[in-house]
N, C-alpha and C positions, 0 to 999 in steps of 0.2 A: 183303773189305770188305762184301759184300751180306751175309753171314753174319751179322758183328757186326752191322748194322743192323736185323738180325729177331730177334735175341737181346733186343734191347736190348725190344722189343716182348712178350717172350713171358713168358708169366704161372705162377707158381708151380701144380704140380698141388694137386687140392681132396682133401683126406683120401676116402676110400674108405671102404662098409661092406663091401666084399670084401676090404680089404685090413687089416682090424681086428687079425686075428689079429699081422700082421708090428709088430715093435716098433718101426720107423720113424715118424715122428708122434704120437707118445705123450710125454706130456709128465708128468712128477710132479705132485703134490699133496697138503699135507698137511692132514688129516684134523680138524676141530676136536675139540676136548671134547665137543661135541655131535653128534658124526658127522656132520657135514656138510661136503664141500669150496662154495668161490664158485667159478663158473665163469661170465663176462661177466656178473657183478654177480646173480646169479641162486645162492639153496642148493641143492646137492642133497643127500638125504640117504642116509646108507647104514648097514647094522647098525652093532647100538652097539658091537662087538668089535673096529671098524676106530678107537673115537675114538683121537685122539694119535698115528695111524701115516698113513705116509705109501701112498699111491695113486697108480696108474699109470691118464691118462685117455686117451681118442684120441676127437675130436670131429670130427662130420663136418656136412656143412650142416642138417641134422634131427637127426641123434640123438647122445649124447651116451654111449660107452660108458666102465664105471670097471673097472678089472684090479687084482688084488692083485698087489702088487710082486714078492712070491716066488713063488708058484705060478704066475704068468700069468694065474689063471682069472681068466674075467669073475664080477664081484660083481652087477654090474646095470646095465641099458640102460634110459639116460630119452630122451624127447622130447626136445629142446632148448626151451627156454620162451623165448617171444616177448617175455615183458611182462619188465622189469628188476627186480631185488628180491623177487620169489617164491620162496619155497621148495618146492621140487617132492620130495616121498617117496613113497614105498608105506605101505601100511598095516599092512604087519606088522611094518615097522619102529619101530612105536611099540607093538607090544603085548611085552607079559610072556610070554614062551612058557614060561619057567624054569620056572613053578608053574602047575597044573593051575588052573580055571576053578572046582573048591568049594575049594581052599584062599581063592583071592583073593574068593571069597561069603564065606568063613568071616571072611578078616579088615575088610572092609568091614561087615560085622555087628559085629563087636564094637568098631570104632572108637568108639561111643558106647554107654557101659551106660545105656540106656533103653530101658523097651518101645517106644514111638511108634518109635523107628530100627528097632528089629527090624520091628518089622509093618510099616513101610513099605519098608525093602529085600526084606522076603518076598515082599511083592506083586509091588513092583517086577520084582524077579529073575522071579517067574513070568508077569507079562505081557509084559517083552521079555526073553524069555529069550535070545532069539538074537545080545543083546547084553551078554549079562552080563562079559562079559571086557573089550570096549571099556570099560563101565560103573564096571567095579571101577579102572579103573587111569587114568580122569578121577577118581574119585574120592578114589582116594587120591593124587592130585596136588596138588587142589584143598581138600579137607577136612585135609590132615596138616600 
């Protein structure tokens, strides 16, 4: 009888980051069109190669890990976000890696046959060069 009465008290265990790996705790998720699963009203985002499939997550009091369903492997580990409705990514999940950094120069120059675009993307590309890639691929979001 004492038994039950401290059963009745005792509180479910809190997911683990040691215990990540074991599939115990891990709950599905399917993937939007945008790569991103909701997790407690919060996006996260994950490559675009996961949109439309579904994902294995296991969520701990901090961090937030996502596994590919077939392989097991981890995809990627976010913080868990405090605020509701944020969309939390990485930043390479938003760049183009498929095509090299002068093809995406090349096609942002030519979006408009005019000199004044040329000589402005020339410049441009040479004073932030080190973000010519971010550059090209707001730009052709935004411009197309």
């Amino acid at each position: 009888m004492l038994i039950e009465h401290e059963r009745e008290a005792l509180k479910a265990l809190r997911n683990s980051i040691f215990r990540k790996e074991s599939l115990l705790g891990r709950e599905d998720r399917s993937v939007s069109d945008k790569a991103c699963i909701s997790v407690d009203s919060c996006l996260y985002q994950l490559p675009s190669r996961y949109r439309n499939k579904t994902v294995d997550i296991y969520e701990t009091r901090h961090k937030l890990f996502i596994f590919d369903v077939y392989s097991g492997e981890e995809i990627v580990a976010y913080d868990i976000s405090l605020i509701p409705g944020q969309l939390i990514c990485k930043r390479e999940y938003k760049r183009e890696t498929d095509k090299t950094a002068k093809e995406l120069k090349e096609q942002v120059t030519h979006m408009f046959d005019t000199e004044n675009w040329k000589r402005f993307t020339e410049k441009n590309f040479k004073t932030f060069s080190r973000y010519v890639r971010d550059q090209c691929v707001e730009a052709k979001k935004v411009l197309y």
